[in-house]
C-alpha positions in Angstrom: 0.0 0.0 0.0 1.6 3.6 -0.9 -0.2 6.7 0.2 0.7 9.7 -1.9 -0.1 13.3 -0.5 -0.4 16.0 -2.5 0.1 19.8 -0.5 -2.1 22.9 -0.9 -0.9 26.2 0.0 -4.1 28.9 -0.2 -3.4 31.8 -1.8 -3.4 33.8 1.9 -1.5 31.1 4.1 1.5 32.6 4.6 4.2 30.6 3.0 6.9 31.6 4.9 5.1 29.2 7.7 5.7 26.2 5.5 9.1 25.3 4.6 9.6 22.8 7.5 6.7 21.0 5.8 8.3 19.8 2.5 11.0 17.4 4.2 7.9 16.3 6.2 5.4 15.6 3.6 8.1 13.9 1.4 8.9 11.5 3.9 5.3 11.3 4.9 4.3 9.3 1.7 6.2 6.5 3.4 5.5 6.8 7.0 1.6 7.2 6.4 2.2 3.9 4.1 3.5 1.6 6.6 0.7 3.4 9.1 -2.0 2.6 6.7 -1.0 -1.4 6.2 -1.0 -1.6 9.8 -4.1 0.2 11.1 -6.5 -0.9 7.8 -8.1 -3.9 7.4 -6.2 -6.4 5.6 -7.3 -7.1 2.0 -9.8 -4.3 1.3 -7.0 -1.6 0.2 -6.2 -1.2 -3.3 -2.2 -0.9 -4.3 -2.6 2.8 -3.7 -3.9 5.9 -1.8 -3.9 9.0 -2.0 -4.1 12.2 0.7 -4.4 16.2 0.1 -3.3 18.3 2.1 -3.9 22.3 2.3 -2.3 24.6 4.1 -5.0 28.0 5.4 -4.7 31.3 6.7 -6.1 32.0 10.2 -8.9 33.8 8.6 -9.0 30.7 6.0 -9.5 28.4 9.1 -11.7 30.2 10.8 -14.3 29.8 8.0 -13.5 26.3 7.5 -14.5 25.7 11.1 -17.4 27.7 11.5 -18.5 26.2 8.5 -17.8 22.2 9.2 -17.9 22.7 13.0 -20.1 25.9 13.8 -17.3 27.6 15.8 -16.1 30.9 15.3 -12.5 30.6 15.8 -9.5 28.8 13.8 -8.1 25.9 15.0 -5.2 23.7 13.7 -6.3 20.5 11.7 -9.4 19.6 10.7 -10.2 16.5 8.6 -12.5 15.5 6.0 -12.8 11.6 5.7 -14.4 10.1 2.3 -14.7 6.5 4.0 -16.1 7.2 7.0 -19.7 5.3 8.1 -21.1 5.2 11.4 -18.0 5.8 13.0 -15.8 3.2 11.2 -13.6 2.9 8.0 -15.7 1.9 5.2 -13.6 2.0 2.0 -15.0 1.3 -1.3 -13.7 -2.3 -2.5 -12.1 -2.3 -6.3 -10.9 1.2 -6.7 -7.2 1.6 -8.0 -6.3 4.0 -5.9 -8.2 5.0 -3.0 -9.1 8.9 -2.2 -8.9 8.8 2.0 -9.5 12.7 2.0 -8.4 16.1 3.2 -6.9 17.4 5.9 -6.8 20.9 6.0 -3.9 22.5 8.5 -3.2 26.3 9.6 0.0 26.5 10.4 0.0 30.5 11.0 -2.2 28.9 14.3 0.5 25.7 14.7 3.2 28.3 15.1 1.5 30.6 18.2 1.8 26.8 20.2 5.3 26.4 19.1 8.2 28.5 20.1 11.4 27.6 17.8 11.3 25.7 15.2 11.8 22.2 16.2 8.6 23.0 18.0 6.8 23.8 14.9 7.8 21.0 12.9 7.2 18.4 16.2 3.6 20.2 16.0 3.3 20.0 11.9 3.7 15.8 12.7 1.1 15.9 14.8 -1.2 17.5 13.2 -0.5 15.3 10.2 -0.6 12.0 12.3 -4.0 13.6 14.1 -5.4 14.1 10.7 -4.6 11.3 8.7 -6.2 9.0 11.9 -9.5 10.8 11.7 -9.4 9.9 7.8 -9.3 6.0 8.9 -12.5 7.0 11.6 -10.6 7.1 14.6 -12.0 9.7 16.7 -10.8 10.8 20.5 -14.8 11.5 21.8 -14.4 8.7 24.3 -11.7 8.2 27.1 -10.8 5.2 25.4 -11.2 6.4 21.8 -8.9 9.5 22.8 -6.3 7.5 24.5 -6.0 5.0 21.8 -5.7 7.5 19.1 -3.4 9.7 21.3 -1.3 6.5 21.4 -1.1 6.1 17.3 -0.3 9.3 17.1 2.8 9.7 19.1 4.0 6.5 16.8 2.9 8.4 14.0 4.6 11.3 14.9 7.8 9.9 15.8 8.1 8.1 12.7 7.6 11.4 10.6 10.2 13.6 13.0 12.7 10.1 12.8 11.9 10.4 9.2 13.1 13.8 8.6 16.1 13.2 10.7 17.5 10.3 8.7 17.0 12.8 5.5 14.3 10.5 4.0 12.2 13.5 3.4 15.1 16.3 2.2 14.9 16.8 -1.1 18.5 18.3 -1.4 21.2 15.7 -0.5 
């Protein structure tokens, strides 16, 4: 199974807030991969899927979320699963490659939790890990739904920033 991302900047995201994400996303393709194998259900994945990500303002993100979620205010992630049925991951069978969804990120709002940085990137993982789980149907509305996704997550994480590290996601060598 390969996941493929493809990255949206809006026109009004400011895109001096997203350098630290093109090492990331690159060596995302292969950390969400091996993620997707082994959170899925065996056998009903095609060869290939495929993720978008887009990168919003703060005023971008605040529409988003009063929109989807009826608040008023940004936030930092949202997602936007297309398999997603009662709660659980329902992905159509046969396709050749399989649309998960969007998750839409601000990282102007990212950055005011994150001092330096390392910070920012640490937070950039997470919000990519914290996304790409809620395009499977994990949710965190339960104790045990919250600590079990806040437990993928971390591994998810980790395996981005350890990604990055090793210079699996730097496009100059």
């Amino acid at each position: 199974m390969k996941v493929h991302l493809r990255l949206d900047n809006s026109e009004d995201a400011d895109p001096a807030s997203s350098p630290p994400l093109g090492d990331m996303l690159t060596a995302a393709d292969g950390v969400l991969s091996a993620a997707l194998q082994e959170l899925a259900l065996p056998g009903i994945l095609p060869p290939s899927a495929e993720i978008s990500i887009t990168l919003l303002s703060l005023e971008e993100m605040e529409e988003q979320n009063r929109l989807h979620r009826g608040l008023s205010e940004p936030t930092d992630v949202l997602s936007f699963p297309l398999w997603e049925e009662d709660g659980e991951f329902r992905p159509e069978k046969g396709m050749p490659v399989l649309p998960l969804g969007d998750i839409v990120i601000c990282p102007e709002y990212v950055r005011m939790n994150a001092p330096s940085e390392q910070a920012f990137l640490e937070e950039m993982a997470l919000m990519v890990a914290h996304g790409f789980l809620h395009l499977l149907a994990w949710d965190h509305d339960t104790d045990e739904g919250r600590t079990a996704m806040e437990a993928a997550q971390e591994k998810i994480r980790r395996a981005l920033l350890d990604a990055v590290k090793a210079g699996e996601g730097s496009v100059e060598k």
